[in-house]
C-alpha positions as CSV (number, residue, x, y, z in Angstrom):
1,X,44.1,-25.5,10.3
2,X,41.8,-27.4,8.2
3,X,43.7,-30.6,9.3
4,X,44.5,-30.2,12.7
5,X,43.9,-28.5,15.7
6,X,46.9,-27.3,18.5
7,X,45.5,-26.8,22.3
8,X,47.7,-24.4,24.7
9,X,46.4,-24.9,28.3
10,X,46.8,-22.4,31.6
11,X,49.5,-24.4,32.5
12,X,51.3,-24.0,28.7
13,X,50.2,-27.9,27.9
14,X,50.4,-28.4,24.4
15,X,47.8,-30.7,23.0
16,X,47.0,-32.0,19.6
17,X,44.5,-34.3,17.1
18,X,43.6,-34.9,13.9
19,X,45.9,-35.2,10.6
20,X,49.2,-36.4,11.4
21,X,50.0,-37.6,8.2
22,X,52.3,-34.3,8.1
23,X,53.4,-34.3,11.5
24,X,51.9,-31.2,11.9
25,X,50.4,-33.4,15.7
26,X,54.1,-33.2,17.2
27,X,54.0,-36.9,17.9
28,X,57.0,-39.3,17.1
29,X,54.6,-41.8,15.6
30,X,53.1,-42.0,12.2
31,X,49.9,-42.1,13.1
32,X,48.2,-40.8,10.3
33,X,44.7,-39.5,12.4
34,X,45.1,-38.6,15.7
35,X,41.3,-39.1,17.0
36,X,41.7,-37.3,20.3
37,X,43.4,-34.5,21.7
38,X,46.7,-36.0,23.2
39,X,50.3,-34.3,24.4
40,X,52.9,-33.0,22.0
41,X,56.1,-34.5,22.5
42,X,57.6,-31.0,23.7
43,X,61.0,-31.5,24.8
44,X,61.8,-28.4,25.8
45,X,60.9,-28.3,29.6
46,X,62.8,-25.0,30.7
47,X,60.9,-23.3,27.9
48,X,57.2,-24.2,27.8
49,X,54.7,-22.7,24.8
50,X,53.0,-19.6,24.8
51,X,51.6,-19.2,21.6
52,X,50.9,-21.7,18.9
53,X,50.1,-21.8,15.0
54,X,48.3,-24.4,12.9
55,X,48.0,-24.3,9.1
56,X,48.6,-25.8,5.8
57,X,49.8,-25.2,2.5
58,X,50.1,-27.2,-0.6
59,X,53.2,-29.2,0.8
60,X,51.5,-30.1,3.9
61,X,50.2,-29.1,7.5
62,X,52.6,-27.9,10.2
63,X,52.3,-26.4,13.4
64,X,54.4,-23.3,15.0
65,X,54.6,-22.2,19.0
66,X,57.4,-19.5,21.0
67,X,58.6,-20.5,23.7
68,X,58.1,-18.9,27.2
69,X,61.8,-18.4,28.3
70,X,63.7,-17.9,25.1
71,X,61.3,-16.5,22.9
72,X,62.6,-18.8,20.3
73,X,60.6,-20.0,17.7
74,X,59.8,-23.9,17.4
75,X,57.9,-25.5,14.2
76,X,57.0,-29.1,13.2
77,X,55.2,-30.9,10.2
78,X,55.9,-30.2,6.8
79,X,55.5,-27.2,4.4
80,X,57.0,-24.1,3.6
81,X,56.0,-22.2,7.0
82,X,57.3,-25.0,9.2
83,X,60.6,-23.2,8.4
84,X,62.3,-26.8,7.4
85,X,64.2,-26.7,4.0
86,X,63.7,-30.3,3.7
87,X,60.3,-31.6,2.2
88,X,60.0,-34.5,4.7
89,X,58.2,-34.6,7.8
90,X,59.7,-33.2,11.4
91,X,57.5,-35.1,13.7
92,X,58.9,-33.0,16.5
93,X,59.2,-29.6,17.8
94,X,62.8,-27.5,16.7
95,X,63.8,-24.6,16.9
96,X,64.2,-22.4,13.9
97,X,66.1,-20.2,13.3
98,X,64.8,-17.0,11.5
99,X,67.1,-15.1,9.0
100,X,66.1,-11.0,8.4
């Protein structure tokens, strides 16, 4: 996004930086610039990344990946496409669930 960046590695690594004001970094801090690419606190080890998102929209900048095993979808940050219904901040990774 215009705000910050996501970084899948090989080895389904998922790295972030820059605005974290959001969350949209998936860091349990509230650091509000990241500088540097550094880990996102991904917690779910049996079922690694392998495909991200970054954006924004006029709520705020989130982030989006699948996960390898499930397929599920995981989002974080804030904004209408993090899939949250609340307007504050999820600094971490959950899973969404997506209704048809």
């Amino acid at each position: 996004s215009a705000r910050h960046t996501l970084v899948l590695t090989q080895s389904r690594c998922l790295y972030a930086c820059g605005d974290n004001e959001d969350g949209a970094c998936g860091m349990n801090a509230t650091y509000i610039v990241v500088p540097k690419l550094a880990p996102v606190e991904w917690r779910e080890q049996d079922d690694l990344p392998i495909a991200i998102a970054a954006g924004s929209d006029v709520f705020g900048a989130h982030s989006a990946a699948i996960g390898s095993s499930s397929k599920k979808l995981y989002a974080w940050g804030q904004g209408v496409a993090s899939g949250q219904r609340a307007m504050a901040p999820v600094r971490l990774p959950e899973q969404i669930t997506v209704r048809s």
